[in-house]
C-alpha positions in Angstrom: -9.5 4.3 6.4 -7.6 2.8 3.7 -5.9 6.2 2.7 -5.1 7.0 6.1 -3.4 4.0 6.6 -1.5 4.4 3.7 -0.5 7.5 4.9 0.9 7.0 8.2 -1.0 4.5 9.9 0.7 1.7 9.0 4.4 1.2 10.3 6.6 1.8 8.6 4.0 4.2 6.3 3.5 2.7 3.2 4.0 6.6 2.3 7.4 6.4 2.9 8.3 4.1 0.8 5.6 4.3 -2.2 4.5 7.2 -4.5 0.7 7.1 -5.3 -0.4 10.8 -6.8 -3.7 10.3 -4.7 -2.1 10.3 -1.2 0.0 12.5 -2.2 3.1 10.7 -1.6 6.4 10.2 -3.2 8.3 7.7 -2.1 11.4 6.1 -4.1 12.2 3.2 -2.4 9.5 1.1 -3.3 7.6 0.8 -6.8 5.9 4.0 -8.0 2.0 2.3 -7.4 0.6 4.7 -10.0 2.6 3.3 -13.0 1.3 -0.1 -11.9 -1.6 -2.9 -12.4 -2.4 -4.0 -9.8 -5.7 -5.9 -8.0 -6.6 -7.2 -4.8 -4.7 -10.2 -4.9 -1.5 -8.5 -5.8 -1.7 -6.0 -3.2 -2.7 -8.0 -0.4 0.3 -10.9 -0.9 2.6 -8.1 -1.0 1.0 -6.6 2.2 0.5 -9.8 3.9 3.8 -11.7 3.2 5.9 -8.6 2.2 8.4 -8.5 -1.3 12.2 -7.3 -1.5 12.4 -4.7 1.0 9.0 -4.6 2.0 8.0 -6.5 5.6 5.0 -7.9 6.2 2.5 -6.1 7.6 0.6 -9.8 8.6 1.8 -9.1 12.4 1.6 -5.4 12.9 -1.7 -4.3 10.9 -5.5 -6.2 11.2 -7.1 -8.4 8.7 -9.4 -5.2 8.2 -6.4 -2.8 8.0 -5.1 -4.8 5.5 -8.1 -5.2 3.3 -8.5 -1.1 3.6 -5.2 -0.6 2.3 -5.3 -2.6 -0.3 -8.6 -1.8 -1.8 -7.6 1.8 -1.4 -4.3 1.3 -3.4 -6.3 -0.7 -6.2 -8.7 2.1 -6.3 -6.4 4.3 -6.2 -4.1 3.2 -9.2 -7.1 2.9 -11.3 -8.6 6.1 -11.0 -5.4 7.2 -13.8 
């Protein structure tokens, strides 16, 4: 679920903005996830409160939704 959401269910996509080699995505406007450390706690304040150009997703995506995204970006980057 986490992937998918990554990938377009989220809105905006997380895709759009982010490359991470194992969605497949290359996105330049936000950090390139795969040359970073990140854990559960960094992922989810930036998915729940948002950072620079990135909104919240706090309104728009379920605690759940949340939770799958960001244990599927920390898995994810540490799969490297």
């Amino acid at each position: 679920m986490g992937k998918a959401l990554f990938q377009g269910g989220a809105t905006p996509a997380c895709a759009i903005c982010h490359t991470l080699a194992d969605a497949g995505t290359s996105g330049t406007i936000g950090p390139n996830l795969d040359t970073m450390a990140l854990d559960m706690e960094k992922v989810m304040t930036a998915i729940n409160e948002g950072t620079g150009v990135m909104p919240s997703f706090a309104d728009s995506l379920s605690e759940q939704q949340r939770m799958a995204i960001a244990q599927y970006v920390v898995w994810a980057t540490q799969q490297k």
